[in-house]
VOGU-3710 file (C-alpha; in Angstrom, 3 decimals, decimal comma):
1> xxxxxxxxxx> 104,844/133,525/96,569  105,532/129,885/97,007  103,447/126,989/95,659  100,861/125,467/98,470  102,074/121,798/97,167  105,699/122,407/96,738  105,794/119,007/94,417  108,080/119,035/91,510  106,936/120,108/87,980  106,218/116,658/86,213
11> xxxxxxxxxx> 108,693/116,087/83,190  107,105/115,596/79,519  106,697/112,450/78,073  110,041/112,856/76,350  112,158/114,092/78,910  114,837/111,822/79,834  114,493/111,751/83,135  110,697/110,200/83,031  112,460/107,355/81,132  115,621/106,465/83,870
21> xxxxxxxxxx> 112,131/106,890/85,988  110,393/104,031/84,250  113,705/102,228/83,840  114,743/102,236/87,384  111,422/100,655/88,143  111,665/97,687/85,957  114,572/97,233/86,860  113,005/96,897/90,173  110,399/95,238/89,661  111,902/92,428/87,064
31> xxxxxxxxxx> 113,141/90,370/90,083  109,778/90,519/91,644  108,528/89,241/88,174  110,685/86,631/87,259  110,850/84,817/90,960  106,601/84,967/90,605  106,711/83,224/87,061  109,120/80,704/88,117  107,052/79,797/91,442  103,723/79,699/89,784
41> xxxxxxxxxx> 105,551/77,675/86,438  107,355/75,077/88,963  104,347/74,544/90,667  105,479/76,502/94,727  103,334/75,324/97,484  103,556/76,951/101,007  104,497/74,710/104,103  105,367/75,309/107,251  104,765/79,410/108,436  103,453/79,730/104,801
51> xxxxxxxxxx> 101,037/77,348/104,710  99,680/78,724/107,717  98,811/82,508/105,754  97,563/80,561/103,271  94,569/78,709/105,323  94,227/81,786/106,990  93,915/83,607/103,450  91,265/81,339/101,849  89,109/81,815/104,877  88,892/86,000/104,171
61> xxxxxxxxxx> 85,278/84,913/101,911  84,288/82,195/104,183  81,516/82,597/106,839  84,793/82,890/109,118  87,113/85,182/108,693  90,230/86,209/110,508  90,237/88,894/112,585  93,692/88,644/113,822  97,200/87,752/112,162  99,296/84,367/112,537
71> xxxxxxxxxx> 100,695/83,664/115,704  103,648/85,479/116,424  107,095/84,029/118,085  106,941/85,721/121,572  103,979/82,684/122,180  107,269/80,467/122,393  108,398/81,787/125,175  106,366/84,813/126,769  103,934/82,254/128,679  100,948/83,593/126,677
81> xxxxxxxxxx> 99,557/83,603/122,763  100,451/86,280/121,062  99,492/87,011/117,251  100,585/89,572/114,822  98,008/92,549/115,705  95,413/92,171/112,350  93,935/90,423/109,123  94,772/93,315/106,434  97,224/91,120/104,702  94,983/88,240/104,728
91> xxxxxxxxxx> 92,570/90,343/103,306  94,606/91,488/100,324  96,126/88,432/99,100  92,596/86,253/99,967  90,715/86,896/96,545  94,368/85,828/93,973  94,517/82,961/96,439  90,978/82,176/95,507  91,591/82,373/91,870  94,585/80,597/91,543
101> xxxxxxxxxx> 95,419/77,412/93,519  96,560/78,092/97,124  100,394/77,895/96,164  100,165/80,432/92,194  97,319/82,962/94,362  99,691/83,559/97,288  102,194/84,277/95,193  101,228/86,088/92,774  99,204/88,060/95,342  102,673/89,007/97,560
111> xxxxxxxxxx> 104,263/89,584/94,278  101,830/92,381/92,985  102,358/93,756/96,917  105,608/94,098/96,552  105,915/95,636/92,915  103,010/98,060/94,050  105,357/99,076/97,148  107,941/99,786/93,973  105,760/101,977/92,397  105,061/103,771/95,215
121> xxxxxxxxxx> 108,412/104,667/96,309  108,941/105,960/92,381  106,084/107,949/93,076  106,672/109,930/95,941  110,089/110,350/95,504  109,492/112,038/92,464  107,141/114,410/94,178  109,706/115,289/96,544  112,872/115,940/94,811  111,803/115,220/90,875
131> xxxxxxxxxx> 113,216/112,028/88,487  116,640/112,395/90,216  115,506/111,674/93,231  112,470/109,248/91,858  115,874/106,665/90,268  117,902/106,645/93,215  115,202/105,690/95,739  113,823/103,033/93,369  117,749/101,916/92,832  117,075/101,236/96,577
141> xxxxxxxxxx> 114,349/99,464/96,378  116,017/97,482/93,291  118,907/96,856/95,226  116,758/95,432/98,099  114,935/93,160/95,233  118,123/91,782/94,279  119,291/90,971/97,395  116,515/89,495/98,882  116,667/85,983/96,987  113,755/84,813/94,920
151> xxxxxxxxxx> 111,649/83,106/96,867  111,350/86,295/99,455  110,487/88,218/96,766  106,612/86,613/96,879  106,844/84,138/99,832  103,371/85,301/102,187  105,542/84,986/105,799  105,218/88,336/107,858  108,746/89,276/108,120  110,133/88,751/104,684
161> xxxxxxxxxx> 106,209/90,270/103,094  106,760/93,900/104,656  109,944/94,427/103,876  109,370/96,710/100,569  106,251/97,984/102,015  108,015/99,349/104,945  110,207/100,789/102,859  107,390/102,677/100,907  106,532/103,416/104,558  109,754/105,288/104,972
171> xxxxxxxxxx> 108,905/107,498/102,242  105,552/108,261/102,959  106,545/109,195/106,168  108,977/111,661/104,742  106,663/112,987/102,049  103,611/113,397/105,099  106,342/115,221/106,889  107,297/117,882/104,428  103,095/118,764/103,899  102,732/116,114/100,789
181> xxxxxxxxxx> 98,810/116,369/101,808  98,194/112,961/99,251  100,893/111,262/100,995  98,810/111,145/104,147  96,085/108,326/103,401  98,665/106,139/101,842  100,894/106,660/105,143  97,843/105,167/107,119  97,008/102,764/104,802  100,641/101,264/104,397
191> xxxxxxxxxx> 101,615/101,997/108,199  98,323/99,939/109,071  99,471/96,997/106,223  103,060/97,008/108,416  101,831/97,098/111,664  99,223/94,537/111,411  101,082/91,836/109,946  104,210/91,882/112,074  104,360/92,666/115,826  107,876/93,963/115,511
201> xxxxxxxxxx> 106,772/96,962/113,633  104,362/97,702/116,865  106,321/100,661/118,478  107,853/101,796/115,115  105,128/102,473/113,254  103,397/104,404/115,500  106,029/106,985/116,541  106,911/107,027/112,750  103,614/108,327/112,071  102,808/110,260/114,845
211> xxxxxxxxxx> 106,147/112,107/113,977  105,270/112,432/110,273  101,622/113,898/111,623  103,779/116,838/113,993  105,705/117,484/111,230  102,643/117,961/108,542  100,878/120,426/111,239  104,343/122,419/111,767  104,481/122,499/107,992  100,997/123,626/107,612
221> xxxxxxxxxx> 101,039/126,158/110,144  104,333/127,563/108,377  102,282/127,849/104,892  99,260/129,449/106,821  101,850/132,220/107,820  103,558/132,794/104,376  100,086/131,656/102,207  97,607/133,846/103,897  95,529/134,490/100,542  95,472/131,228/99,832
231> xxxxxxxxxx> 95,059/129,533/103,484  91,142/128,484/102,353  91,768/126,843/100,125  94,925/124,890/101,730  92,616/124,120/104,403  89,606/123,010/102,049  92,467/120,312/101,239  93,369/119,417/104,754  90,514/118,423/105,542  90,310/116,176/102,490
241> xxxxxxxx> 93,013/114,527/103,032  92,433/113,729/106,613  88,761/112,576/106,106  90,793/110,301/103,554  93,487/108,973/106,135  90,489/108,543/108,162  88,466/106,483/106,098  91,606/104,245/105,525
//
């Protein structure tokens, strides 16, 4: 009889392949590092699109907070304002940016974002196809790091900020879709991250997830069949998990 969760046996703390695991993410996540240091050592301050999150940012504990994202580029020339659809960026990166100065809190607060997104991916990848898979999807993301230049790597503007986290996205999509029941909160959570703070993601997102959702029922309907002893109990965790997602 197969498992209900069919997630990967986790390796022992010796086993090699937890190690290229925890290598492949610091190796990931060193870029993300190093650019923060340098910004917050050399003294980065945010102008122009930047500087705008950042007002926006240290209002999230003030008597008036925002309720919608930064103005989007379709106000240029659609005849009409348009903003990126929420706040839930603001509202993540508002308490480091009242820690720290406006410039170090922004930072550092898009640069833990992004490293979490790293962690993710490592996580969920390893659920669904073990350490193998776990390094080459973090490779990904570490290649994407690289890439990306330094100051992308923890500058607050919409477009460049949800680029690792819609690539987390991607993967919780794919783990929701083969009945990873933990994997659907952090789809909704991370899907609603991307979709508030860039309009672009406004059509994408949606049919990602509501594709990710068929596939979980197919998948749990398929387990109902072949499980039958232990549907209850499959079901007892359905419903957690979507009370979860819904909460999020």
């Amino acid at each position: 009889m197969p498992a209900p969760e069919p997630t990967p046996a986790e390796p022992s703390a010796g086993h090699p392949g937890r190690w290229l695991c925890v290598t492949s993410v610091v190796l990931a996540v060193l870029p993300i590092t190093t650019a923060v240091v340098r910004a917050v050592r050399d003294g980065w301050r945010p102008i122009s699109d930047n500087a705008i999150v950042a007002v926006r940012a240290g209002d999230v504990l003030s008597a008036d907070p925002p309720l919608l994202g930064t103005a989007a580029s379709p106000s240029n020339t659609g005849g009409a304002q348009f903003n990126h659809p929420g706040p839930l960026l603001f509202d993540l990166i508002g308490p480091p940016a009242e820690l720290f100065d406006s410039g170090s809190g922004l930072a550092v607060g898009i640069a833990v974002l992004n490293a979490a997104a790293v962690v993710g991916i490592a996580v969920f990848a390893n659920r669904r196809g073990g350490p193998t898979l776990s390094v080459l999807a973090t490779l990904v993301a570490a290649a994407l790091t690289w890439t990306m230049g330094s100051e992308l790597l923890f500058e607050p503007w919409p477009p460049h900020a949800m680029m690792l986290p819609f690539l987390w996205f991607l993967v919780l999509v794919w783990s929701t879709r083969c009945g990873d029941l933990i994997a659907l909160p952090f789809t909704v959570g991370v899907g609603s991250l991307v979709l508030q703070t860039h309009l672009g993601y406004i059509v994408l997102v949606p049919a990602l997830s509501a594709a990710s959702v068929v596939g979980l029922g197919w998948e749990l309907r398929r387990r109902r069949r072949d499980l039958a002893a232990d549907w209850p109990s499959m079901r007892r965790r359905t419903v957690k998990a979507s009370v979860a997602a819904a909460i999020v």
